[in-house]
N, C-alpha and C positions, 0 to 999 in steps of 0.2 A: 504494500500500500504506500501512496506514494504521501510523504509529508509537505507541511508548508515550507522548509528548506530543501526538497525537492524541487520545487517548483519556485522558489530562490535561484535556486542553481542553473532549472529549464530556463528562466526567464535571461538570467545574467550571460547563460550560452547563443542565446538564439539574437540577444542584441549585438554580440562582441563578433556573430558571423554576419550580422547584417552590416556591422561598423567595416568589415576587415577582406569578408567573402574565404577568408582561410579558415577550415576545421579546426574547431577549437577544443584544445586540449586540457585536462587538470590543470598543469602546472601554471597554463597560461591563467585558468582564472584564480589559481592560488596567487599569482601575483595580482591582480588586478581588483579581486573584490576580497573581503573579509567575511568568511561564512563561518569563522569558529573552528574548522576543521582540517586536516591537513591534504596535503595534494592525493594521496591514497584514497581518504576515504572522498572525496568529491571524486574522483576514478569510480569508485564503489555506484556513487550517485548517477554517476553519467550511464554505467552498464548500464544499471536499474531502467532509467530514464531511456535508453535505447531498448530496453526489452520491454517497456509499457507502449511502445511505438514515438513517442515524441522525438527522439534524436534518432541518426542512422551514420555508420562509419561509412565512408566512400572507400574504403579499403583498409586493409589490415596493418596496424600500429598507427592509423590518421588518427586524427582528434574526431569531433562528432562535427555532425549537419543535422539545422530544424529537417524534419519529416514535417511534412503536407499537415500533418496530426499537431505537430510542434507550433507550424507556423499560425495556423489556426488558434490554438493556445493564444499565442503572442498579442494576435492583431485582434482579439475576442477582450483580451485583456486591456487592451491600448485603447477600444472602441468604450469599454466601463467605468473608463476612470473619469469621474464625477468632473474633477478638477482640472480638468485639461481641456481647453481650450483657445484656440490662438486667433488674436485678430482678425476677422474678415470682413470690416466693414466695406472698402474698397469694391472687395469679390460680390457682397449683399448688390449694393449700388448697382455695379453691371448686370447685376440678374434683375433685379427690378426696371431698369430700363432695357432691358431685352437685347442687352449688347455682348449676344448668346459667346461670339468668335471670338471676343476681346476677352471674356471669362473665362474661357477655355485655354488661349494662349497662356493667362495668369498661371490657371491652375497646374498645366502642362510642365511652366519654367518650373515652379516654384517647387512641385515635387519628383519634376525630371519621371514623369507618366504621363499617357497619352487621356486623355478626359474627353468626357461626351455627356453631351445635355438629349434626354428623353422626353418630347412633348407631346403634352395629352392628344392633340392633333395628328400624330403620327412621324412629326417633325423630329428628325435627328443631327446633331451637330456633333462633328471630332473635331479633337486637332491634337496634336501632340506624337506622332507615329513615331517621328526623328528621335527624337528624345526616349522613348519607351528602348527603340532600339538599340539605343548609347548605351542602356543601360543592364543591358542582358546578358549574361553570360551565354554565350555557343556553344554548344560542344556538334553540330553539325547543320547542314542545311537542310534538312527537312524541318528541325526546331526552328529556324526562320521563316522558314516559309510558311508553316502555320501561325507561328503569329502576325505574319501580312495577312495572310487569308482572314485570321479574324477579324482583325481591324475593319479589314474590304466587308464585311460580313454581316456588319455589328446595325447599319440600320435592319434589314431583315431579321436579326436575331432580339434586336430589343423589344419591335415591334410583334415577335412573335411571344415573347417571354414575360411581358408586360402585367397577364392576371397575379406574376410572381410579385409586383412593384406595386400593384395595390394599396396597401395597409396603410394607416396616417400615420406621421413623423418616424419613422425605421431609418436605420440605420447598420448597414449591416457586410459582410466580409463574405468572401469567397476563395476559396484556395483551389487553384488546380483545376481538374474537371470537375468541380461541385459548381461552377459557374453557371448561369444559364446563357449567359451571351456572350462565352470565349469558350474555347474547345482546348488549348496548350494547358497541359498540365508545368509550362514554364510560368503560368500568370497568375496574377491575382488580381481580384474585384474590390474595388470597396462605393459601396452603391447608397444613397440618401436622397430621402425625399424634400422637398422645399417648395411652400406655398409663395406665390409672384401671387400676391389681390384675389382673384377667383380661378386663380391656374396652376394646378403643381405639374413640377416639372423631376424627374429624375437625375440626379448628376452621376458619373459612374468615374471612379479613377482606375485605371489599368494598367498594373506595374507588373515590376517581375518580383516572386517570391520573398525577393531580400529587399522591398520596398523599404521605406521607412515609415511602418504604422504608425508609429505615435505622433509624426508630422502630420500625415494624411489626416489621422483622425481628428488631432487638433484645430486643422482646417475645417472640416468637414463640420465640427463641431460649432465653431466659430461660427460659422456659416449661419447652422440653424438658430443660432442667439441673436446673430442681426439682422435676422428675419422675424424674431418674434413680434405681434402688436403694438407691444407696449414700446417699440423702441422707436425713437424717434425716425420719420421717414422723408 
């Protein structure tokens, strides 16, 4: 059973390979974080944590990698934290003036992922493909290619996926093929809703697994607080 420094440990692994993109070892987070314990027994913790599915070796003596299960963890974890939210008044502005291209570029720079707005109309906007790219790890061409193809893909697939976008104010993460409107198990979703006057619209960011949730979501979050009524408009 896995403890609350368990999941100290998962959380401290999965940000130090999203910082770094190298497999990250005991020793390395014996030197970097302070969990009480010595490099052996966090070894202890990481097998553990690799046999409940959250971490996985990319080969024999590496240090570990989130799994799909891990990453999911992470950005679920990133998505609840009450207190995290990062200015978006700017981003609110262009979405209430319907200056869909120019929010999308924002969103695109700022978290180095590609973004798209879903309108109740059937109206779809991206931007940001270059960037998503930059930001990927390869290991062959057929892995690029499917995420072109998605990207190419994505008004037909929102539009078909949309009873999933339903719900009011959500907020919510996707890893891999859990997605409904990408197919690369190289990507992840992070999808929120946001009312404009009498219109909501979807915004979807699309990165690759070692995004950085807790940006995204702070954003995202931002987002939905200078939207709320009460705020000045």
């Amino acid at each position: 059973m896995l403890t609350d420094r368990s999941f100290e440990i998962l959380e401290a692994a999965i940000r130090e390979f999203i910082g770094s993109g190298e497999p990250v070892s005991s020793s390395r987070l014996y030197e970097r974080h302070n969990f009480g314990i010595r490099p052996a027994m966090i070894r202890a913790e990481l097998c553990e944590l690799a046999d409940s599915g959250y971490l996985e070796q990319p080969y024999h003596s590496a240090g570990r990698v989130p799994s799909n299960l891990g990453y999911e963890f992470f950005a679920e974890r990133a998505l609840g934290m009450e207190h995290t939210a990062a200015s978006a008044e700017g981003l609110a502005r262009l979405l209430r003036r319907g200056e869909l291209t120019e929010l999308l570029e924002h969103l695109s720079s700022r978290l180095g992922i590609a973004s798209v707005v879903g309108e109740p109309a059937g109206a779809v906007y991206k931007d940001g493909l270059e960037a998503l790219m930059e930001h990927l790890p390869w290991g062959s061409r057929d892995a690029m290619m499917g995420v072109i193809k998605d990207f190419e893909a994505l008004d037909e697939r929102i539009e078909e996926a949309r009873s999933a976008f339903e719900a009011d104010d959500f907020l919510e993460v996707f890893i891999g093929r859990k997605s409904p409107v990408t197919r690369s198990d190289d990507l992840a979703v992070i999808a929120g809703d946001y009312d404009v006057g009498d219109t909501k619209v979807v915004i979807f960011a699309i990165g690759p697994k070692r995004m950085n949730y807790e940006k995204a979501a702070a954003i995202f979050k931002g987002l939905k607080q200078s939207l709320r009524p009460h705020r000045n408009q």
